[in-house]
N, C-alpha and C positions, 0 to 999 in steps of 0.2 A: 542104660542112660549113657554109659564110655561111647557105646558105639553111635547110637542117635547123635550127638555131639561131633563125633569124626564127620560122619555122614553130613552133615552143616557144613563144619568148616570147610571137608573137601568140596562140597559145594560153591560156597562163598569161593576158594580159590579158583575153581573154573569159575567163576562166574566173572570175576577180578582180572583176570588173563584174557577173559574174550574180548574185554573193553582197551587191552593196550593190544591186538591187533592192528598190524599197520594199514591188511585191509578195510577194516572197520571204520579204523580212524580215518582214511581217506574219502570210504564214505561218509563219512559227516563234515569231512569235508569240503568233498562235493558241493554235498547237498547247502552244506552252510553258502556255497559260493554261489548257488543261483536262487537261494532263498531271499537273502539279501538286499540284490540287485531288485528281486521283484516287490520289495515291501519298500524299498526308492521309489519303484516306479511310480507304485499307487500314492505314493506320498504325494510326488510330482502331478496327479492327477485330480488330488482332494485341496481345494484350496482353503487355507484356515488364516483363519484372522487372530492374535492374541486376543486371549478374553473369551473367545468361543469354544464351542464344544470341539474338541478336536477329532473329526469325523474319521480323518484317515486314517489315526491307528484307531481308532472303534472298529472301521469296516476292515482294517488288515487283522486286528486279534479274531475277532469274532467269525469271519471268511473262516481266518486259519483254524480255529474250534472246531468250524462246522468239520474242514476235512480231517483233523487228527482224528475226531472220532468216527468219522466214514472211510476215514484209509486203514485204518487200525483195526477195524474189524475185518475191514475185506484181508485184510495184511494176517489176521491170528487166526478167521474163519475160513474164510473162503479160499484160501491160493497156498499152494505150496510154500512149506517151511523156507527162508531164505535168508542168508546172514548178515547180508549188506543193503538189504530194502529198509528193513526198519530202522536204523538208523541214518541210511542216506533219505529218508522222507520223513521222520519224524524229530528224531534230534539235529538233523542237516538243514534240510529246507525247510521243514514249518519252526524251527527254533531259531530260524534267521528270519523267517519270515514274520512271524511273532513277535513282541519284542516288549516285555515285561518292564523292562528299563525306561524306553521310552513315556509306558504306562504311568508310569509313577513318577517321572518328573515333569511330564504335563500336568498329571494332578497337582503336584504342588508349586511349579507357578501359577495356578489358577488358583492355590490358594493365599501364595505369597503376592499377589496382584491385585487381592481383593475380590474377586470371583469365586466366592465360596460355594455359593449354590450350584454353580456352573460343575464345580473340581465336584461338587456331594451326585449330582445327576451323573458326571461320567465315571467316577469310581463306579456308583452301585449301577449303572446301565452297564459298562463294563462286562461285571463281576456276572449278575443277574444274565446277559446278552452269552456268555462265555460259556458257561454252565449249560443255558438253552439252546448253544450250537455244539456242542458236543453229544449233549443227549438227541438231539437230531438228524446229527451225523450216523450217531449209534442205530438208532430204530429204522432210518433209511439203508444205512447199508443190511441190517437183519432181512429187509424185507425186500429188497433187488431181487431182479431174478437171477441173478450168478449162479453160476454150481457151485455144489460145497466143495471144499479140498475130497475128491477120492472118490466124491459121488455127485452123479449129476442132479 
């Protein structure tokens, strides 16, 4: 039991140490600096009216779903181990590019506005849409024709 116990925690402390990397941290925040700009852009591209369904973060969470789980597989199955991809593309750019925040104080001036239907449709389209673009991300990247890491 002593030992299984060490074995964790010295775990846990590399695992706590890989994250205060400076290169690490640079990639996410990279990544953070051009996720960002691009979840503006789309912003700037989807026009919304108060009171309406707010499209553009629907289609920038939901986008960004679909690739966390089609980069994440190619990123853990398919391609060489690598210490600065997954967190410059998944904690960097799609966690700028996503934006959870936004999510939820849309919902609630739609519900502080009186738009309750509106705020119940994009929470659970949202939620439901989120879920269904990550498992589709998942089962398309399974089935690409990529080579696997080591084998073709």
């Amino acid at each position: 039991m002593g030992s299984e116990l060490e074995r964790l925690e010295g775990k846990a402390r590399r695992h706590r140490s890989r994250r205060a990397e400076p290169g690490v941290l640079g990639a996410v925040a990279l990544g953070g600096a051009l996720g960002a700009p691009a979840r503006y852009g789309i912003a700037q591209l989807v026009d919304v009216t108060p009171g309406t369904f707010p499209w553009g973060t629907f289609w920038t969470n939901s986008t960004g779903s679909f690739a966390l789980g089609f980069l994440f597989v190619l990123l853990l199955e398919r391609f060489p181990p690598s210490r600065y991809l997954r967190p410059f593309i998944a904690t960097g750019f799609l966690g700028a590019f996503t934006t959870y925040s936004t999510f939820a104080m849309e919902t609630d001036l739609l519900v502080k506005n009186g738009h309750v239907g509106v705020a119940l449709a994009y929470a659970a389209g949202s939620l439901v849409t989120g879920f269904a673009a990550i498992w589709a991300g998942v089962v398309l990247a399974r089935v690409a024709p990529i080579t696997r890491r080591g084998r073709p």
